[in-house]
Residue frames as qw, qx, qy, qz and C-alpha x, y, z in Angstrom:
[[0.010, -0.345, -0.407, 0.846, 33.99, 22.99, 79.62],
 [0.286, 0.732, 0.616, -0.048, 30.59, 24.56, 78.66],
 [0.311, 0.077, 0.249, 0.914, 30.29, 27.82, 76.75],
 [0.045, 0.688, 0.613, 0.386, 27.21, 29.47, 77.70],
 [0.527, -0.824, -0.120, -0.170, 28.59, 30.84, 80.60],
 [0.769, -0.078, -0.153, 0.616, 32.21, 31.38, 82.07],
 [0.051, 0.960, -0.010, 0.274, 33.79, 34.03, 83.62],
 [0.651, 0.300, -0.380, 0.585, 37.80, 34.26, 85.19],
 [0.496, -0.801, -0.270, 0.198, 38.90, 34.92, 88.33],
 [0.119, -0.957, 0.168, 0.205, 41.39, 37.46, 89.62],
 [0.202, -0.614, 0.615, 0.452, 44.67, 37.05, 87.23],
 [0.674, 0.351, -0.450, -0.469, 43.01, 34.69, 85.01],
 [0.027, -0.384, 0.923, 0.021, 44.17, 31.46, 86.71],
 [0.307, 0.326, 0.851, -0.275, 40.63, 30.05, 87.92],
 [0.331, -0.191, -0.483, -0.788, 37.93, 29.91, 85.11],
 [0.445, 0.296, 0.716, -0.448, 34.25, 29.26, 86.53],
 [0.099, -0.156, -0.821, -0.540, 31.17, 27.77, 84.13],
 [0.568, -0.458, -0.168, -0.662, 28.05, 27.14, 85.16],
 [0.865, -0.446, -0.048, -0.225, 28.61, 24.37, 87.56],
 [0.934, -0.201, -0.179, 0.234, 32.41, 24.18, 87.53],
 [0.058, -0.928, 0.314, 0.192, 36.17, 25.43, 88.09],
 [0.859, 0.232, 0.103, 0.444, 39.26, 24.89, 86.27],
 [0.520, -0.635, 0.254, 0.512, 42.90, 25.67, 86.77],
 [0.633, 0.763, -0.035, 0.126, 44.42, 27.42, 83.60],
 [0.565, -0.573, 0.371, 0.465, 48.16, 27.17, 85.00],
 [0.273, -0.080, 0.838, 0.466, 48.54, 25.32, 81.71],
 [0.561, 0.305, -0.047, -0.768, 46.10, 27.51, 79.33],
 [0.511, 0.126, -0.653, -0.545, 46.53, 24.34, 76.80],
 [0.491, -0.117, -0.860, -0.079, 45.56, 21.71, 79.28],
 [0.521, -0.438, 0.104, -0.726, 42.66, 23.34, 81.88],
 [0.296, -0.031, -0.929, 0.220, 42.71, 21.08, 84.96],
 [0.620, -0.559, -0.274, -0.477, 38.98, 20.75, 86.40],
 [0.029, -0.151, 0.631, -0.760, 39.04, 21.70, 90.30],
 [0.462, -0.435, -0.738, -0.228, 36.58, 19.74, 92.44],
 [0.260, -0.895, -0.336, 0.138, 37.24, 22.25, 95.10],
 [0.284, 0.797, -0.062, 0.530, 38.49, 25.70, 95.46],
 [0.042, 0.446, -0.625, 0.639, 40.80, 26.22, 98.97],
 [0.049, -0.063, -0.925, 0.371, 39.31, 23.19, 100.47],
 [0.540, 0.228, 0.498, -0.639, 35.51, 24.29, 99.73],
 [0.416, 0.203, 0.853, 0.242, 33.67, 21.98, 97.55],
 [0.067, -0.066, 0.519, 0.849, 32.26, 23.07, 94.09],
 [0.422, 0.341, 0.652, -0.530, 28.71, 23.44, 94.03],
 [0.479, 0.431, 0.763, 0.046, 26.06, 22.96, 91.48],
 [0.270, 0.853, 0.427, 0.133, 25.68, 26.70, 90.34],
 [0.371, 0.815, -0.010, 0.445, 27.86, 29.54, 89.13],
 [0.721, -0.461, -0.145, 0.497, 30.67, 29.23, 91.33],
 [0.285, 0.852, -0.079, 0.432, 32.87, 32.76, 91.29],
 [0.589, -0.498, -0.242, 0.588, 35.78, 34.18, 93.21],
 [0.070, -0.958, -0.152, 0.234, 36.12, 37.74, 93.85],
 [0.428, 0.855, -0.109, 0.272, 38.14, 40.19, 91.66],
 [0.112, -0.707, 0.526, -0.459, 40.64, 40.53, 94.82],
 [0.654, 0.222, -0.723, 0.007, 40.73, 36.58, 95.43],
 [0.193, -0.292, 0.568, -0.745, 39.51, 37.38, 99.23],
 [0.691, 0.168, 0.499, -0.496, 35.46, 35.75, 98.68],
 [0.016, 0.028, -0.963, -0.269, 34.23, 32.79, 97.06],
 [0.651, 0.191, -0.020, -0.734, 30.46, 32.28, 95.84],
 [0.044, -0.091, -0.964, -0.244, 29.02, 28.63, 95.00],
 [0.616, -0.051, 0.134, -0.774, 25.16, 27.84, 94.85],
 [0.100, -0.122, -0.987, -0.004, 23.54, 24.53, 95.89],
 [0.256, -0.535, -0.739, -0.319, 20.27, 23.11, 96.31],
 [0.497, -0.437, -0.597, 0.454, 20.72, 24.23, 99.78],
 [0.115, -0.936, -0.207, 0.259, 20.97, 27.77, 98.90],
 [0.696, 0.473, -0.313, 0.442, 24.41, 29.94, 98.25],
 [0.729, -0.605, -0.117, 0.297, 26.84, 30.01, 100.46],
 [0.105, 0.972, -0.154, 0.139, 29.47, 32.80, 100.81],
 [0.823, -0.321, -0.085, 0.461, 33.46, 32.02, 102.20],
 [0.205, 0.958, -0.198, -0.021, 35.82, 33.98, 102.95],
 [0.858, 0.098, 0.045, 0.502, 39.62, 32.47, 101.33],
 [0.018, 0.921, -0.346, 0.176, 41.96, 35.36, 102.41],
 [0.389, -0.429, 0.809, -0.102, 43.50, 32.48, 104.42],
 [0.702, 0.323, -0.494, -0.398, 43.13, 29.65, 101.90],
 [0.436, 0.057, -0.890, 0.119, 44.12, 27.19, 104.24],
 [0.133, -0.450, -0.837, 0.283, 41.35, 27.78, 106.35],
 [0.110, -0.389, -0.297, -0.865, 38.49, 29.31, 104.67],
 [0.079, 0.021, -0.460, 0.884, 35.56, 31.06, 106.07],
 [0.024, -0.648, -0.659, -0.381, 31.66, 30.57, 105.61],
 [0.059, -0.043, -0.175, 0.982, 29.97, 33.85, 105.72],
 [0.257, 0.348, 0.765, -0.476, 26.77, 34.68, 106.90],
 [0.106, 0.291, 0.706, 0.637, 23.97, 34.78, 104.21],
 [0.454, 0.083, 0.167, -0.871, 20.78, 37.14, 104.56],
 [0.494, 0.256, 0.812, -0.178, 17.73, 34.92, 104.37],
 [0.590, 0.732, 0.059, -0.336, 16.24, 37.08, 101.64],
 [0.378, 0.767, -0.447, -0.265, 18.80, 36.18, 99.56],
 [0.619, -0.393, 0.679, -0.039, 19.66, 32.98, 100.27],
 [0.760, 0.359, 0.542, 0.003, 18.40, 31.47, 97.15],
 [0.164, 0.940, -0.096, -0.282, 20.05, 34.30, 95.11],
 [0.740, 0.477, 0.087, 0.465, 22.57, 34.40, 92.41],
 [0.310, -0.921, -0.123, 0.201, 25.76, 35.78, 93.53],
 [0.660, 0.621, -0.126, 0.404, 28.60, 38.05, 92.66],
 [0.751, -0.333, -0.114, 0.558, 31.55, 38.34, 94.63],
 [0.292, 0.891, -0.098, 0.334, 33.23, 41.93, 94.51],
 [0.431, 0.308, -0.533, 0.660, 36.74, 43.34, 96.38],
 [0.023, -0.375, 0.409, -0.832, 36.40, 43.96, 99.91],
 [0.155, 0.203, 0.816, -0.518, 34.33, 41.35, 101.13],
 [0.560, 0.338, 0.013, -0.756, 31.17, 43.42, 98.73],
 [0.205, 0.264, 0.942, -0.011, 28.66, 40.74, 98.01],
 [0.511, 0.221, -0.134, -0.820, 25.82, 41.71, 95.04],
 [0.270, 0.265, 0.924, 0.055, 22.91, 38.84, 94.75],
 [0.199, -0.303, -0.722, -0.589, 20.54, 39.15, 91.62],
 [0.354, 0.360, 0.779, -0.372, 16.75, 40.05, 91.91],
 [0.386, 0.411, 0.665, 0.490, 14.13, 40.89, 89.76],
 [0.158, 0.828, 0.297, 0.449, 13.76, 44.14, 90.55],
 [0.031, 0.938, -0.289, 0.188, 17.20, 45.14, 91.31],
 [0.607, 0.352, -0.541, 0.463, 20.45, 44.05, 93.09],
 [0.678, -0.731, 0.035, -0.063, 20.74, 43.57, 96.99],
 [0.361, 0.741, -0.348, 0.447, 24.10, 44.85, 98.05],
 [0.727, -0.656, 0.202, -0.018, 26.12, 43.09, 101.62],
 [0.139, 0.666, -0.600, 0.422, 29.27, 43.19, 103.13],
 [0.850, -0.457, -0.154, -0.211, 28.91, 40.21, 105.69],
 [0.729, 0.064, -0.438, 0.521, 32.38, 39.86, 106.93],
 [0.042, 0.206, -0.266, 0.941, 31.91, 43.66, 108.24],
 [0.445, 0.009, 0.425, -0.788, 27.94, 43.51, 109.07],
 [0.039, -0.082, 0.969, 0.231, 26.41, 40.22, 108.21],
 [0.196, 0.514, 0.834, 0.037, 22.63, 41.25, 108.26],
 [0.111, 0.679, -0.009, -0.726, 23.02, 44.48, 106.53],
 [0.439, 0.417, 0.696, 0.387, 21.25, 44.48, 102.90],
 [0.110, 0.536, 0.042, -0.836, 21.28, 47.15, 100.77],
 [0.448, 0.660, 0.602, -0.034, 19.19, 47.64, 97.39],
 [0.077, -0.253, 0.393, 0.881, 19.82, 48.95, 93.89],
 [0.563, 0.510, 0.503, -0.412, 16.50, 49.43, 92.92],
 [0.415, 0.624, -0.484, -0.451, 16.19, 48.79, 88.42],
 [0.974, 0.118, 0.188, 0.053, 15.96, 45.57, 86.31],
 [0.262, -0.738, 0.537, 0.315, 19.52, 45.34, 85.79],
 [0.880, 0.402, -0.149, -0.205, 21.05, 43.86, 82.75],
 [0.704, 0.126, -0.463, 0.524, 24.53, 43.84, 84.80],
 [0.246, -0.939, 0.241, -0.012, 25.82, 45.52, 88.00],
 [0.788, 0.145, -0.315, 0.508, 29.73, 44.76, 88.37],
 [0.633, -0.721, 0.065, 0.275, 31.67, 46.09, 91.50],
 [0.365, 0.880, -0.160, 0.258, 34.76, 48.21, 90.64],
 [0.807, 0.053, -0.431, 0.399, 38.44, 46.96, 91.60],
 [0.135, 0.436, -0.143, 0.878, 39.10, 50.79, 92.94],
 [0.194, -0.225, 0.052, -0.954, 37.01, 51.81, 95.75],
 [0.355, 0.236, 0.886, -0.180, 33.60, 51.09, 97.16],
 [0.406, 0.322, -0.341, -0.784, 31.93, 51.83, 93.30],
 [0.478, 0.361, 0.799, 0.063, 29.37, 49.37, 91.58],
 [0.355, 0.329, -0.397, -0.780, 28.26, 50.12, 88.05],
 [0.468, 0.349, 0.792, -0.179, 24.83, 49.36, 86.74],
 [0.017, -0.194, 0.633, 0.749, 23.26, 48.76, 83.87],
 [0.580, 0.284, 0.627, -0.436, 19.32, 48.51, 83.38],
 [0.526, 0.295, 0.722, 0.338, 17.29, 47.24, 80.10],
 [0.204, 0.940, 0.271, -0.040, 16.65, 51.20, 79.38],
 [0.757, 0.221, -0.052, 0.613, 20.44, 51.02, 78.86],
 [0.173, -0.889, 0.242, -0.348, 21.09, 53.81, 81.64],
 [0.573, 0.220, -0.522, 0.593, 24.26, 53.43, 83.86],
 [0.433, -0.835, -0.065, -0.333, 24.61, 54.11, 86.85],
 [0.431, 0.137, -0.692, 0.563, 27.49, 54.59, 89.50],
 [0.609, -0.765, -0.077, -0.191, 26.49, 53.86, 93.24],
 [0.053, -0.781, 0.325, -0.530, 28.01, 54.33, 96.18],
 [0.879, -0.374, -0.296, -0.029, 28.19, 51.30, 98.35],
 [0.065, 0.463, -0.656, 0.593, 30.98, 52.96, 101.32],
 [0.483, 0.129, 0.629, -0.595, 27.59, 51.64, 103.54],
 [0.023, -0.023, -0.976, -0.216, 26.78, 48.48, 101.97],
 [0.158, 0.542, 0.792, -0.233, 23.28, 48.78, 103.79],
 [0.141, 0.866, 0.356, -0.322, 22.62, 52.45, 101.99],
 [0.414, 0.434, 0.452, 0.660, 23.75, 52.77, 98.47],
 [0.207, 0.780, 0.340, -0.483, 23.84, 55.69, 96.95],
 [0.779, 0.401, 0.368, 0.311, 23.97, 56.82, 93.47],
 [0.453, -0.393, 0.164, 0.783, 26.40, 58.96, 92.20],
 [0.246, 0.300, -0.300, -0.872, 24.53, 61.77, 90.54],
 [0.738, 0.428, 0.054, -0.519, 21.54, 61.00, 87.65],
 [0.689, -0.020, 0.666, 0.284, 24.08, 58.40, 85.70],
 [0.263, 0.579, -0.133, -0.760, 23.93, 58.34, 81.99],
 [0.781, 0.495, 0.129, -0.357, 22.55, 57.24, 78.70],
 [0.136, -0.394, 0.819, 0.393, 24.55, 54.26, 76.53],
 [0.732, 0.347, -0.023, -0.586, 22.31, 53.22, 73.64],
 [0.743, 0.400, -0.517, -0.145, 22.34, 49.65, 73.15],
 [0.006, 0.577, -0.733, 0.361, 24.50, 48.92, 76.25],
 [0.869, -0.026, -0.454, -0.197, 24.94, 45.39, 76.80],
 [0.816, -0.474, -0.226, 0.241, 27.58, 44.67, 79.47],
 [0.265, -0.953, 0.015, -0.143, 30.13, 46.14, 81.13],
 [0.923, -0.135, -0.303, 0.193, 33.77, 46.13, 82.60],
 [0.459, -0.839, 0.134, 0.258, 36.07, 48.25, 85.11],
 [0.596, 0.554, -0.494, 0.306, 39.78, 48.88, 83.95],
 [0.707, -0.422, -0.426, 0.374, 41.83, 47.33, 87.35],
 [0.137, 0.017, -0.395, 0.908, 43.51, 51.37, 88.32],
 [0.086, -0.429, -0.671, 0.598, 39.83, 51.93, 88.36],
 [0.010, 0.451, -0.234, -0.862, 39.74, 55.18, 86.43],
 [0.370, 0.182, -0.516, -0.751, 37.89, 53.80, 83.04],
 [0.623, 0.240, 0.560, -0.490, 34.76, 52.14, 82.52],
 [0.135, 0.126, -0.692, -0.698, 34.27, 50.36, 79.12],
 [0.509, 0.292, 0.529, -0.613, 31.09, 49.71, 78.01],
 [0.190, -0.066, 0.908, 0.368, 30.27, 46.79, 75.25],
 [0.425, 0.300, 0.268, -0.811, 27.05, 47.29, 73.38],
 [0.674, 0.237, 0.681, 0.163, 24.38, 44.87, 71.07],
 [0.406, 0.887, 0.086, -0.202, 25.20, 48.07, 68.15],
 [0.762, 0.464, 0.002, 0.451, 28.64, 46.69, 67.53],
 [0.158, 0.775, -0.290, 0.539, 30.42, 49.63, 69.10],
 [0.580, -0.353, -0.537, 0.500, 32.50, 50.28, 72.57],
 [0.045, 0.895, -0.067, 0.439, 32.27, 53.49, 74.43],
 [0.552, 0.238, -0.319, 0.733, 34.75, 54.88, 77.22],
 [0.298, -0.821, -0.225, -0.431, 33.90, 56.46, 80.16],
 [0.343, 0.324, -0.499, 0.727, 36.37, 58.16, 82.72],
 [0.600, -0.518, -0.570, -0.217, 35.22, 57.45, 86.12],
 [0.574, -0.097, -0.511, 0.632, 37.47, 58.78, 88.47],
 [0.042, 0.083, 0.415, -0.905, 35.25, 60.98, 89.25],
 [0.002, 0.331, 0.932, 0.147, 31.99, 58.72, 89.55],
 [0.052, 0.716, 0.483, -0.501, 30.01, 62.22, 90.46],
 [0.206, 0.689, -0.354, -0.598, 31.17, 63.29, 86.78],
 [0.668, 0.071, 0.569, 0.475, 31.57, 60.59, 84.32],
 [0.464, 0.721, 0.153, -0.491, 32.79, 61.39, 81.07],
 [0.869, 0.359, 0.243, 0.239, 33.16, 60.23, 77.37],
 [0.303, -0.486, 0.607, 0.552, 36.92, 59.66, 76.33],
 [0.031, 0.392, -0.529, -0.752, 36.07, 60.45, 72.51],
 [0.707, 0.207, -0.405, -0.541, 34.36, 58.52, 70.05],
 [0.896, -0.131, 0.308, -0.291, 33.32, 54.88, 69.92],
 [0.107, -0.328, 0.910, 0.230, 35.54, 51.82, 69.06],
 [0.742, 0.454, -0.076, -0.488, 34.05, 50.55, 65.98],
 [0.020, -0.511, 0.819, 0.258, 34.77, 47.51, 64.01],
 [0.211, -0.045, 0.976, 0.017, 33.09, 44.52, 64.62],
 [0.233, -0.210, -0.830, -0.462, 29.71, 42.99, 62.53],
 [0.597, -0.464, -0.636, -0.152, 27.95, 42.04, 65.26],
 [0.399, -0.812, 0.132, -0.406, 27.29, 42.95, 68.93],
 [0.196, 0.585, -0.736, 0.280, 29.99, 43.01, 71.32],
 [0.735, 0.089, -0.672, -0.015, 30.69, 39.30, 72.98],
 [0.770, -0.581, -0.189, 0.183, 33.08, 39.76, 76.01],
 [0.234, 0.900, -0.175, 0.323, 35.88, 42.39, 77.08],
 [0.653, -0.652, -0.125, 0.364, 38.40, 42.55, 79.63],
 [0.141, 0.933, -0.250, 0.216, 41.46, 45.16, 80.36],
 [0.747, 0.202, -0.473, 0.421, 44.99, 44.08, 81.02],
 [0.594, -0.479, -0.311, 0.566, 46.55, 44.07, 84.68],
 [0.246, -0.343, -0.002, 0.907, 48.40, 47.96, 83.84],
 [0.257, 0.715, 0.515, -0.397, 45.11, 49.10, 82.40],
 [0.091, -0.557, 0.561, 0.606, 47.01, 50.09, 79.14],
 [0.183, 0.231, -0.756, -0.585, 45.22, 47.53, 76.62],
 [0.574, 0.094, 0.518, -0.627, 41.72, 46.58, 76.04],
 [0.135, 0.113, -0.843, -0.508, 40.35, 43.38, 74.35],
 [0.501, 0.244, 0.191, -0.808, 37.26, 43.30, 72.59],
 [0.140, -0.055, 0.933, 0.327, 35.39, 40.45, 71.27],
 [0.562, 0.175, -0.141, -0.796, 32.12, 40.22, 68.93],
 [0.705, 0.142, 0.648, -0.251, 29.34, 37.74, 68.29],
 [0.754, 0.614, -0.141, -0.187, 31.06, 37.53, 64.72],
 [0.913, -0.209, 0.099, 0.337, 34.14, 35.54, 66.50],
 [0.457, 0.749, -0.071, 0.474, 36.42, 38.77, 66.01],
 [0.581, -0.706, -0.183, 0.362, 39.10, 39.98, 68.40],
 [0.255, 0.735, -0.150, 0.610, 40.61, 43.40, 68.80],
 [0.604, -0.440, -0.320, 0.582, 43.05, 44.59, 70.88],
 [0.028, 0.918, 0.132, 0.373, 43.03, 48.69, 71.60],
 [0.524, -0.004, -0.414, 0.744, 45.73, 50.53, 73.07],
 [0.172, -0.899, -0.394, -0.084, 44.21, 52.91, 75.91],
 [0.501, 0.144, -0.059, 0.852, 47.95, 55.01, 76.27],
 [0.118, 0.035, 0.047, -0.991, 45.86, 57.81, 75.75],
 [0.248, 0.327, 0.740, -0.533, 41.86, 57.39, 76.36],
 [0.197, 0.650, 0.012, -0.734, 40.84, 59.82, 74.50],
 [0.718, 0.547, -0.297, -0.311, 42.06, 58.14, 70.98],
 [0.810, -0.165, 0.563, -0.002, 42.30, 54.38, 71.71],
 [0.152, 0.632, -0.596, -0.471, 44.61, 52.70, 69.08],
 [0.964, 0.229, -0.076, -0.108, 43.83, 49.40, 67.05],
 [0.048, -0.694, 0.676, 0.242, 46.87, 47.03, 67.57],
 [0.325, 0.044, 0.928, 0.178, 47.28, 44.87, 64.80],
 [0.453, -0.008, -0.479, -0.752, 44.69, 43.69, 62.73],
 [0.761, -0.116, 0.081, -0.633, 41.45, 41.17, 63.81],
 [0.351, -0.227, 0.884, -0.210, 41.97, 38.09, 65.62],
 [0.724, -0.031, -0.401, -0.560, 39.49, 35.27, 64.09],
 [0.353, -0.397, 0.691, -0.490, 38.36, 33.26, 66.74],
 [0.432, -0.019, -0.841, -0.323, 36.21, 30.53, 64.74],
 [0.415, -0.478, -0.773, -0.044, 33.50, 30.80, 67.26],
 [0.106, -0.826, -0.041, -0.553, 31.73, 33.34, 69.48],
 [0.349, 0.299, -0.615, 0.640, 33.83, 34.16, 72.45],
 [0.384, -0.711, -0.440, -0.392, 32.43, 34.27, 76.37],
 [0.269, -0.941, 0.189, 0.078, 35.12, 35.58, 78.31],
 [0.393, 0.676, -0.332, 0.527, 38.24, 37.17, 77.98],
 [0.522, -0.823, 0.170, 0.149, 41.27, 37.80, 80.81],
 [0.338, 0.831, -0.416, 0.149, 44.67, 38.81, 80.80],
 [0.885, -0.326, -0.195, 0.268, 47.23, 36.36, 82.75],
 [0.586, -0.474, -0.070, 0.653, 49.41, 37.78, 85.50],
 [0.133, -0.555, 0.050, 0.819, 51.31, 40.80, 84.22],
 [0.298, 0.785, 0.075, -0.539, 49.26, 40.86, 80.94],
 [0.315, -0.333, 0.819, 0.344, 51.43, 38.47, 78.17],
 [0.091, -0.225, -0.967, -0.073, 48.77, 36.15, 77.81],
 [0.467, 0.058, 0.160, -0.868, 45.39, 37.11, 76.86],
 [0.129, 0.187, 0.973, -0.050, 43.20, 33.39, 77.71],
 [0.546, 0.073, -0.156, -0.820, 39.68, 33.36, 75.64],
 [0.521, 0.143, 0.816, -0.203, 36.81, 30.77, 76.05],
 [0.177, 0.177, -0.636, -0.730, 35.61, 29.86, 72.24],
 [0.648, 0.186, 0.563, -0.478, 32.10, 28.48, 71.93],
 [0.024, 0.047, -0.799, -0.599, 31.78, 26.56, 68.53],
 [0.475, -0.265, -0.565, -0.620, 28.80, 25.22, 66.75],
 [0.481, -0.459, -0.657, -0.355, 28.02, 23.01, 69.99],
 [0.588, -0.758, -0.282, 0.029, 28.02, 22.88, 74.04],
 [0.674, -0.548, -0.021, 0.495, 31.29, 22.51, 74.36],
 [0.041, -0.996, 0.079, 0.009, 34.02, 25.23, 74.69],
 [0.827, 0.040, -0.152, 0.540, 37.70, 25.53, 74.18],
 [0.249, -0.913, 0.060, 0.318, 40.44, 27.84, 75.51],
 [0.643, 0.465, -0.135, 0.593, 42.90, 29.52, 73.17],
 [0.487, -0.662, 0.126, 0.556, 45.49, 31.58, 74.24],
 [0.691, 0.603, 0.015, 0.399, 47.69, 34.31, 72.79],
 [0.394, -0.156, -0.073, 0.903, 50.83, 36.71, 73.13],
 [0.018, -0.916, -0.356, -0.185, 49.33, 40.06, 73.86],
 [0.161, -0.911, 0.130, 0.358, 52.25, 42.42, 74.30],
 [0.553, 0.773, -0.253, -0.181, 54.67, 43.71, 71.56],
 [0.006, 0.583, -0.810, 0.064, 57.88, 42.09, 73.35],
 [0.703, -0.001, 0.685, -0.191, 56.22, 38.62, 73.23],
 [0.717, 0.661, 0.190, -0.114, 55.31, 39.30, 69.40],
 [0.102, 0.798, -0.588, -0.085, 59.44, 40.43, 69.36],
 [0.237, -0.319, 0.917, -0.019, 60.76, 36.43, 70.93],
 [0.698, 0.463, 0.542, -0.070, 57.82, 34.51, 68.89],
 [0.519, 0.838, -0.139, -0.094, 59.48, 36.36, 65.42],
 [0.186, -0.619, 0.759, -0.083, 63.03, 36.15, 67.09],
 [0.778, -0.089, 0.558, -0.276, 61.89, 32.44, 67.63],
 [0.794, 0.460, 0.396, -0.020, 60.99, 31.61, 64.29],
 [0.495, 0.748, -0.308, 0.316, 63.95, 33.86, 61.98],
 [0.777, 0.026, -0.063, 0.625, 66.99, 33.37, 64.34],
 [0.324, -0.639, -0.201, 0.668, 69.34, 36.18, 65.86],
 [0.425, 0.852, 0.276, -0.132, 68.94, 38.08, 62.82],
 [0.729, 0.478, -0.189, 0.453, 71.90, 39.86, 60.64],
 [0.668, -0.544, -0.295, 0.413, 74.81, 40.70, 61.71],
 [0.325, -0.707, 0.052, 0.626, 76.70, 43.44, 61.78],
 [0.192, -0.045, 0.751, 0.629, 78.15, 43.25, 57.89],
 [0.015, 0.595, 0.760, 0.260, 74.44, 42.72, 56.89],
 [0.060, -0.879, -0.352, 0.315, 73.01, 45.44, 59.01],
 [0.279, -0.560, 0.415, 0.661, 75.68, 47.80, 57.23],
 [0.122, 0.129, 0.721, 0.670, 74.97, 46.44, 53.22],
 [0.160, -0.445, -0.880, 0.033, 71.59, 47.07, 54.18],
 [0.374, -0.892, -0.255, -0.009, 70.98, 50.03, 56.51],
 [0.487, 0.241, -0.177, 0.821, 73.84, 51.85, 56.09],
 [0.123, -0.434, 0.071, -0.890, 73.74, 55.23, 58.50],
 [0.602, -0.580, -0.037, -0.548, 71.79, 53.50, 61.17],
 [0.273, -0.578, 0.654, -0.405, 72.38, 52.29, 64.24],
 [0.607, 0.144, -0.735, -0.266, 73.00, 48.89, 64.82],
 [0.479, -0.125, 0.537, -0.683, 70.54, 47.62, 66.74],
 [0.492, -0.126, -0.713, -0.484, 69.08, 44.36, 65.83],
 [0.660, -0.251, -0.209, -0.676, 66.16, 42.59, 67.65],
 [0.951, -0.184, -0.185, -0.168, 67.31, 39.43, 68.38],
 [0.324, 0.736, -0.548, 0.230, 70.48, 39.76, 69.91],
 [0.167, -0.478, 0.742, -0.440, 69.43, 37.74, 72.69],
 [0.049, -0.173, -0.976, -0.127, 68.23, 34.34, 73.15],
 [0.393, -0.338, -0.142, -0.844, 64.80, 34.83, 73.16],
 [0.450, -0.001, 0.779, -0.437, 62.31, 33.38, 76.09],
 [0.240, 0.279, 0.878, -0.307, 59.54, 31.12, 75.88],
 [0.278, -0.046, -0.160, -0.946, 56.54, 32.22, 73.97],
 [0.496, 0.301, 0.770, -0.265, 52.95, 30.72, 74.73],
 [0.075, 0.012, -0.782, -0.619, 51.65, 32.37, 71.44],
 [0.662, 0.030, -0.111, -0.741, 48.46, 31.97, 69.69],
 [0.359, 0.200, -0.893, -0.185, 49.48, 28.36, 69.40],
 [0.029, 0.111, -0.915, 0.386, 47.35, 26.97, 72.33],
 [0.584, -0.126, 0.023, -0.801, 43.97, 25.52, 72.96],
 [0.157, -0.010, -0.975, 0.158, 42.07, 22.61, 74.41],
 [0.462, -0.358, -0.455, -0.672, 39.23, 21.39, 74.95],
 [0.279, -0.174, 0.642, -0.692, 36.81, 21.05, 78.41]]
C-alpha cells in the first residue's frame, strides 16, 4: 500500500489509499479489494462513510456516489453536475461534502439529489460529525467552525467559531461530544461540542511530541485518544475525564511517520499505517486496552504465584492474582506487513 494518503473506514476493517481498498480482517496480512459490495474500485480516493451506509470512488468519468446500506445491492446516487469532478467525502446519513477551492459544497442526494449547499472558506479540512447533522471546518487562518447542515442545501454556522493556532486537522470523538484538534505546533487541544452554539476548551493542551501532529483517531467508547507526530511517536491519552486527559504508558516509536490511525471493533486493536523512508507503507498493529496488556504479560510469565507465594510475599493482602485464567489471544504490537 502507498503512504501518502490512507484513511479507515467505519470500525477500521476497510483501509482506502489513493487508488485502492484493503481488508484488514487480518491486520498482519491486508487483503487488497478490487471491489467494495459489488462496486468496482476506481482510480481516485475511494472512501466509505463513517456509518458504512455511502461509498465514494472517483474515475476519469467523474465521482460517483452509492448507497451500500443493502450491500447486496448497492445504490448509485445522483451527483450534482457542479461537482461531478469533485473530491469526495462521505459522512453519516447519506451527508456528502465535495472539495472546492473556495469552500466545501454540502448534499444529501438520497433525501434531495439536486440540493447543494456551500461552506464558503479555503478549508484545510471539513469532517462531518458521527452525532448529528454537525460538520467541522477548518480554514488556512486556522479558525473552526461548526455548521449546521439539518438542510443540506442551507448550512448554517453555529455561532462566530473559534481560533486554534496552528490547527492542522481534525477529528470527532464517535458519542459526538469532543472535538480534538491536531496542530503543525506539536500540541492537541480539546474542545467540548455538545453544544456546537458554545464550544469549549477542556483544559490545557496535550503536549509531547517534536514535531507536528501526524494522524489521530478516538476509540469506539470515546474513552481513549491516539495521537501520532511527524517524529514517528505514538501516544495514547485517557479522556475519563476531559478536562485532564491522562498519558497511558510511555511513547510508542513507530520508525516512520504515521498517516492514519483507527481503533478495531470494540477498541483492542489500535491499526496504524507507517510510511518509511519510501512509497511504500506498512500496517502495525497493537493492544490498546489495559486487559489486553493483562493476557499479553499473563501470556508471556504464566498463571503467576500461587497461593504460598502470594502469602511469603504479600502477606495481609488479598489474594488476587492476575492470571488465574487462561488468558485469550493477544494481537499485540507484534504485527505488520507490508502493501
Amino acid at each position: 500500500m502507498t503512504g501518502a494518503w490512507a484513511e479507515f473506514g467505519p470500525g477500521g476493517r476497510f483501509l482506502t489509499d489513493e487508488s485502492a481498498v484493503w481488508d484488514t480482517a487480518d491486520p498482519a496480512q491486508p487483503r487488497l479489494v478490487d471491489s467494495l459490495y459489488g462496486v468496482p474500485i476506481g482510480t481516485d480516493r475511494p472512501a466509505l462513510a463513517p456509518d458504512g451506509a455511502t461509498f465514494t470512488v472517483g474515475r476519469a468519468t467523474g465521482t460517483e456516489a452509492w448507497d451500500v446500506r443493502n450491500p447486496a445491492s448497492p445504490r448509485k446516487l445522483a451527483v450534482p453536475d457542479a461537482v461531478r469532478h469533485a473530491a469526495a467525502t462521505p459522512g453519516p446519513d447519506g451527508l456528502l461534502l465535495y472539495e472546492a477551492e473556495s469552500g466545501v459544497h454540502v448534499a444529501r442526494p438520497a433525501k434531495a439529489p439536486d440540493a447543494l449547499g456551500f461552506l464558503k472558506g479555503t478549508m484545510r479540512q471539513a469532517l462531518t460529525s458521527p452525532r448529528g447533522p454537525l460538520v467541522a471546518t477548518v480554514d488556512f487562518d486556522d479558525h473552526v467552525t461548526l455548521w449546521d447542515v439539518t438542510d443540506a442545501a442551507a448550512p448554517e454556522p453555529h455561532g462566530p467559531g473559534f481560533q486554534v493556532a496552528g490547527a492542522k486537522q481534525m477529528v470527532f470523538s464517535p458519542d459526538g461530544r469532543t472535538l480534538a484538534i491536531g496542530t503543525f505546533t506539536h500540541r492537541v487541544e480539546l474542545w467540548d461540542v455538545s453544544g456546537p452554539g458554545r464550544p469549549r476548551l477542556l483544559g490545557g493542551p496535550l503536549t509531547g511530541p517534536t514535531n507536528e501532529i501526524a494522524a489521530m483517531a478516538v476509540s469506539p467508547d470515546s474513552r481513549t485518544l491516539a495521537v501520532s507526530a511527524a517524529d514517528g511517536s505514538l501516544r495514547l491519552w485517557d479522556l475519563t475525564d476531559r478536562a485532564a486527559p491522562a498519558l497511558l504508558g510511555r511513547p510508542r516509536d513507530t520508525d516512520g511517520s504515521v498517516t492514519a490511525l483507527a481503533f478495531r471493533d470494540a477498541g483492542d486493536t489500535l491499526l496504524a499505517v507507517v510510511k518509511g523512508s519510501g512509497s511504500d507503507a506498512v500496517l502495525q498493529s497493537w493492544s490498546a486496552s489495559p486487559s489486553a496488556a493483562v493476557r499479553r504479560i499473563c501470556e508471556a510469565t504464566g498463571p503467576g504465584p500461587d497461593r504460598t507465594q502470594w502469602e511469603r510475599h504479600l502477606r495481609g493482602v488479598a489474594y488476587e492474582p492476575p492470571c488465574t485464567k487462561p488468558p485469550a489471544a493477544s494481537t499485540g504490537r507484534g504485527s505488520e506487513s507490508r502493501g
